[in-house]
C-alpha positions in Angstrom: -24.0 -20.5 6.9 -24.0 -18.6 4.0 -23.7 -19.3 0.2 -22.7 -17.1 -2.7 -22.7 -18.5 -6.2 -21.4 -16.9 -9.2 -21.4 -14.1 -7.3 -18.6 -11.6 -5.8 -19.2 -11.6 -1.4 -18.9 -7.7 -0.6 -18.6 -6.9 3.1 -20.1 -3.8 4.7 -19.0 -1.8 7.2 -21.9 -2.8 9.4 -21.2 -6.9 8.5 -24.1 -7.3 5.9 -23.5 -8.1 2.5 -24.9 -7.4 -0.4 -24.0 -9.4 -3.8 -22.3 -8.3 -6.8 -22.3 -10.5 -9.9 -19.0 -11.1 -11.6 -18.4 -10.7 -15.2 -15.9 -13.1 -15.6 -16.3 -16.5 -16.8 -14.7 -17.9 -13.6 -16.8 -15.8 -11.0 -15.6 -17.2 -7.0 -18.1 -19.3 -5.4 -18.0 -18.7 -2.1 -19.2 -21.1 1.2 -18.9 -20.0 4.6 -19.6 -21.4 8.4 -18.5 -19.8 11.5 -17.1 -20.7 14.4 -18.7 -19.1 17.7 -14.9 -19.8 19.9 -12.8 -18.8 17.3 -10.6 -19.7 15.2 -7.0 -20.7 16.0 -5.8 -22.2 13.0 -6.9 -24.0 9.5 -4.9 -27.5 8.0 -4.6 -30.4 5.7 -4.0 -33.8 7.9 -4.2 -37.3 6.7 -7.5 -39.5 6.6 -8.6 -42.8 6.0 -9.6 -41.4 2.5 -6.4 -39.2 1.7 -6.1 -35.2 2.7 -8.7 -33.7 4.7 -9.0 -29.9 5.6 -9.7 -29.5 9.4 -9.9 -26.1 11.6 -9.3 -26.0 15.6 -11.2 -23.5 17.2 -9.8 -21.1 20.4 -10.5 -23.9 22.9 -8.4 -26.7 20.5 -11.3 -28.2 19.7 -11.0 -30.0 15.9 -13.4 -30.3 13.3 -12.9 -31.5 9.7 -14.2 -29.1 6.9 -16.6 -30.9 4.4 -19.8 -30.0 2.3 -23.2 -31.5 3.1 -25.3 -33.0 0.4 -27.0 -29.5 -0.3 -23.5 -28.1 -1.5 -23.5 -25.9 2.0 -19.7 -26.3 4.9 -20.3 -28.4 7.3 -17.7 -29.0 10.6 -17.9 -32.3 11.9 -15.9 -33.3 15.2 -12.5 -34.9 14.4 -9.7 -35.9 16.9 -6.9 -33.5 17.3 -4.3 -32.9 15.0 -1.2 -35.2 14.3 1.9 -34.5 16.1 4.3 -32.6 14.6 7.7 -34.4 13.8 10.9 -33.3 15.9 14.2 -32.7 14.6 17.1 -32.5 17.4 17.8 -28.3 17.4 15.0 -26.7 15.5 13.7 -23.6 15.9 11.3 -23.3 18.7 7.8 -23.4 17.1 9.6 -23.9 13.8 7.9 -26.3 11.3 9.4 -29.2 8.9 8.7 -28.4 5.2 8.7 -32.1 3.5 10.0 -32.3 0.0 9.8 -35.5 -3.0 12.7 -35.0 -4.9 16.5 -34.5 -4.0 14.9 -32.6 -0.5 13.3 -35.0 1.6 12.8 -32.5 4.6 14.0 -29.4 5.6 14.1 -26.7 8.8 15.4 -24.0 10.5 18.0 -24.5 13.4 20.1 -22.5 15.6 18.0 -20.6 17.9 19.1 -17.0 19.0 18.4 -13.7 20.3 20.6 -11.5 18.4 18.1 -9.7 16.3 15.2 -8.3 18.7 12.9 -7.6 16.0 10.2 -9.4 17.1 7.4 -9.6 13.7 6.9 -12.9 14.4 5.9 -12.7 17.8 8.9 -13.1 19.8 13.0 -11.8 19.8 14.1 -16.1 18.8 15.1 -16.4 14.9 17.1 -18.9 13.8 20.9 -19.2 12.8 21.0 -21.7 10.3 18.9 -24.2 8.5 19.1 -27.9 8.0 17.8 -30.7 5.0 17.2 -34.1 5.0 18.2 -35.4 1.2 16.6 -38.2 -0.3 19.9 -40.2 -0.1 19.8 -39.8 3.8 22.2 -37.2 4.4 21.7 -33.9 6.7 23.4 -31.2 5.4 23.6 -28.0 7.3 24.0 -24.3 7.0 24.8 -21.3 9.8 24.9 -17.9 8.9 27.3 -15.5 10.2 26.8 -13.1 13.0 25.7 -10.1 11.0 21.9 -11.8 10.0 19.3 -14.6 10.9 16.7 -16.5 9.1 13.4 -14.5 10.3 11.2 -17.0 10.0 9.8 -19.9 10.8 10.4 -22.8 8.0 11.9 -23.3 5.1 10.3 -23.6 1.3 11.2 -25.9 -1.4 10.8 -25.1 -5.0 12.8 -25.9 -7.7 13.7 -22.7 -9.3 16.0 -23.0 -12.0 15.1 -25.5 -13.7 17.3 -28.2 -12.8 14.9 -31.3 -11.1 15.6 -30.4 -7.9 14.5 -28.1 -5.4 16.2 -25.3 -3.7 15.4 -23.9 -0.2 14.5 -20.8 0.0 14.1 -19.0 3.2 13.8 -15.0 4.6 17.0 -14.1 5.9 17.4 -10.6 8.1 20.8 -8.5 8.8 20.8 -7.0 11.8 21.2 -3.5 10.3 19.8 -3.9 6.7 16.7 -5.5 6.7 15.1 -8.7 5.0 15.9 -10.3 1.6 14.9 -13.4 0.3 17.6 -16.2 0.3 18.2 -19.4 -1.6 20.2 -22.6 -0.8 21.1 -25.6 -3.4 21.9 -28.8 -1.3 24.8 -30.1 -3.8 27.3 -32.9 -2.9 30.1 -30.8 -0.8 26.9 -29.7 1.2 24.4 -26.4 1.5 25.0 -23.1 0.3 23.5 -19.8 -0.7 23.5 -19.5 -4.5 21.4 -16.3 -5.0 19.3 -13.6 -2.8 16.8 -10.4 -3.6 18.3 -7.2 -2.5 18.2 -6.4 0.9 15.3 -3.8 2.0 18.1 -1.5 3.5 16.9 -0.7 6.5 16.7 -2.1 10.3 13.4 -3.9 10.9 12.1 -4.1 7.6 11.0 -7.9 6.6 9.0 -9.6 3.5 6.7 -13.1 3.8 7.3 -15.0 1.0 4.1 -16.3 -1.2 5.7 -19.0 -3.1 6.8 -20.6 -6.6 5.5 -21.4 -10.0 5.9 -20.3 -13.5 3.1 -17.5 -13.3 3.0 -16.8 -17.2 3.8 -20.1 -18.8 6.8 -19.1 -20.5 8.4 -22.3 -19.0 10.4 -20.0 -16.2 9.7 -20.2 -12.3 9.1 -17.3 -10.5 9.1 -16.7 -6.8 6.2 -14.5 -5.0 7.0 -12.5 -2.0 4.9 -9.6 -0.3 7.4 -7.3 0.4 6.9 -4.9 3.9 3.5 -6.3 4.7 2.6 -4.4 7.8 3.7 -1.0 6.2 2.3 -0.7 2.8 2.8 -4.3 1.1 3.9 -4.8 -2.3 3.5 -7.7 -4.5 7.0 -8.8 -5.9 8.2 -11.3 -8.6 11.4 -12.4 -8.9 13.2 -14.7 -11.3 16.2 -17.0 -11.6 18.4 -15.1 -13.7 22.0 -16.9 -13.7 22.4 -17.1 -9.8 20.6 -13.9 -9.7 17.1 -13.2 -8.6 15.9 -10.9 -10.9 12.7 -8.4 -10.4 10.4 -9.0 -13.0 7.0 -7.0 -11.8 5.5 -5.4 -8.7 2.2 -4.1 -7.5 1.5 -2.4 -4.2 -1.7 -2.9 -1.9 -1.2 -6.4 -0.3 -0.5 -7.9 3.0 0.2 -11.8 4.1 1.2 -11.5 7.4 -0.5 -10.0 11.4 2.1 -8.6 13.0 3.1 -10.4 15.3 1.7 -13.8 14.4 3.2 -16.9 13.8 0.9 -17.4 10.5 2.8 -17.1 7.2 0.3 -18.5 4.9 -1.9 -16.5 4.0 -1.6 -16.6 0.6 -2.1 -19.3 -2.2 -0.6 -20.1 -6.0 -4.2 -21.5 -7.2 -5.2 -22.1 -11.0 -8.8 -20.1 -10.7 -9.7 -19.2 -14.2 -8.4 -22.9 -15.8 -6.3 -21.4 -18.5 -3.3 -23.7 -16.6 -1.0 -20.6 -15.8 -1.3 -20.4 -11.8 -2.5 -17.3 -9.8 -1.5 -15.8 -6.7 -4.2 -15.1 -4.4 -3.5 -12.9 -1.3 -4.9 -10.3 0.9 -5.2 -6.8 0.3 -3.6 -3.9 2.7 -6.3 -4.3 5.0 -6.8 -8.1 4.7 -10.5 -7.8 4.7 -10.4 -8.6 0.8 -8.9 -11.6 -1.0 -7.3 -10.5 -4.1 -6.2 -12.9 -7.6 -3.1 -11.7 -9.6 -2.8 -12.8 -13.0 1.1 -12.4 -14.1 1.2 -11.7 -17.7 3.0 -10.0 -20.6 5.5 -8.8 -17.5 2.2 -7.1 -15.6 1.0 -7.9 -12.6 -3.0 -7.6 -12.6 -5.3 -7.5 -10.4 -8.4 -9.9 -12.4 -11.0 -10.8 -9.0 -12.0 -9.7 -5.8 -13.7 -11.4 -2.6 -14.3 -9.1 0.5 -15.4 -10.1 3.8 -16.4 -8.0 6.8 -13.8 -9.1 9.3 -10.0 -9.6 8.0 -8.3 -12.6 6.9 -6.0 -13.7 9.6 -5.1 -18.2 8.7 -3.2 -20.0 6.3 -4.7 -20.7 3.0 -5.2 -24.5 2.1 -6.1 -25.5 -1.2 -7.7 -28.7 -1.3 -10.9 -30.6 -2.3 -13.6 -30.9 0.4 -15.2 -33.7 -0.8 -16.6 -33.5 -3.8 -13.7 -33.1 -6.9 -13.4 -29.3 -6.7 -9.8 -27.5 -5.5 -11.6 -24.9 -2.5 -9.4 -22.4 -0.9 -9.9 -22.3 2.6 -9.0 -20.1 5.4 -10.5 -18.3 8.4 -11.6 -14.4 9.2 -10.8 -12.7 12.4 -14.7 -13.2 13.7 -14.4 -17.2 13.3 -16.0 -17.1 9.7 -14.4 -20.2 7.8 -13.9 -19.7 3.7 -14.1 -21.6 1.3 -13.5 -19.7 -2.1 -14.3 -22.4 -5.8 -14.5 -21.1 -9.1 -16.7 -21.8 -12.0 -15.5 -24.7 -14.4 
């Protein structure tokens, strides 16, 4: 196990690591533990206590994340993960995004073939995409022949400002490409009220990063890495009148391993506490974690954390036990990471 405090963790080519200090107020604080089976995936579950972070190695063996009185990760054996709920026609290996406002639930359905593409592991994509609204209703959504959602869940966020949250999803056309979609549940039922333009060519796809208002000008704007396997760029985009609107870019990133079913890895995180949220992702070669600060309509690139093996989990933010937000995630050699930031 190994602890880096107020300082920047810089991996080597050989695995060592040497220590740079930051200059910034808000250096990362980073705890790590490894895992000698792997790896397979990190999570948030519920406890007796409220939300704990867990990991499950290679074997499916599950231990819950927590710190040790000396400040230092510690895995302690836990039972295996809650089942996932099942909706009648969801996407095979699809997950259920849960919502508390007008969009109680909400999922991909509609499982097909016709787009062999394959990014996410497999030629199945989904057709359409169901909600669950707070009132009880399922409402519904199938896209025509020429396109499929290419992914594998939904995302709520709302967007424009209204209370309530839209879905927004990655949707591909056979012969164009990816763009980013989104859907507004309203009383005659689900439709598509805006989408990014579409990356114009066959087998070309974008993982989406999330939602918040990034400069605090009171306006939402939605993260997406656009082409991650190819040269990833960072992308914001912002409601605009039923339009999504590009607002600022900045090449050098990727959230997604070809060919994985992991779309997380990336997190909207809060890590300098001036209460504008950042985007933390991976660079190009996912061996370093990145923070973006989105201001005066720049992207910038403000802190970096490398490692000597590349970041291949989801991202979880959450506290591991004692009153801090960590972000947690997992390298390809089984190292688990836990990245805080100076109050």
């Amino acid at each position: 196990m190994r602890v880096v405090c107020a300082a920047v963790l810089i991996g080597t080519a050989a695995g060592a690591a040497t220590f740079a200090l930051a200059q910034e107020n808000h250096a990362p604080y980073v705890l790590t533990e490894r895992l000698s089976e792997g790896v397979a995936r990190v999570y948030v579950a519920p406890t007796a206590t409220g939300i704990g972070v867990f990991v499950q190695n290679a074997k499916e063996r599950a231990f819950r994340i927590r710190l040790a009185d000396d400040g230092a990760l510690r895995l302690v054996d836990a039972p295996p993960p809650p089942p996932n709920r099942v909706e009648a026609g969801i996407l095979p290996d699809g997950a259920i995004t849960r919502g508390a406002r007008n969009i109680r639930a909400a999922w991909l359905v509609g499982a097909t073939d016709r787009y062999a593409h394959g990014v996410l592991g497999d030629a199945i994509e989904a057709e359409g995409v169901a909600v669950e609204t707070a009132d009880g209703r399922r409402l519904e959504f199938r896209l025509p022949a020429d396109s499929v959602f290419e992914d594998r869940y939904p995302r709520l966020a709302d967007i424009d400002g209204d209370g309530e949250d839209e879905v927004i999803v990655v949707r591909s056309y056979l012969d164009h490409g990816a763009a980013l979609t989104v859907l507004k549940a309203r009383p005659e039922g689900l439709s598509i009220v805006a989408q990014t333009p579409v990356l114009g060519l066959r087998n070309r796809w974008l993982n989406p990063v999330g939602a918040a208002d990034f400069d605090g000008d009171g306006r939402i704007e939605v993260a997406l890495v656009e082409t991650p396997h190819i040269g990833g760029v960072l992308k914001l985009y912002r409601w605009n009148k039923d339009r999504l609107s590009l607002v600022a870019e900045l090449p050098g990133v990727s959230n997604h391993v070809l060919g994985s079913r992991v779309l997380g890895l990336s997190a909207i995180f809060d890590t300098d506490g001036d209460g504008r949220p950042d985007i933390l992702v991976p660079d190009r070669s996912r061996r370093t974690l990145v923070i973006f600060r989105f201001t005066d309509g720049r992207l910038e690139r403000t802190t970096e954390v490398a490692h000597p093996s590349p970041i291949v989990s989801d991202f979880v933010v959450a506290d591991l036990g004692d009153g801090r937000s960590r972000v947690v995630y997992a390298l390809a050699d089984g190292t688990i990471v836990a990245v805080g930031f100076a109050p």
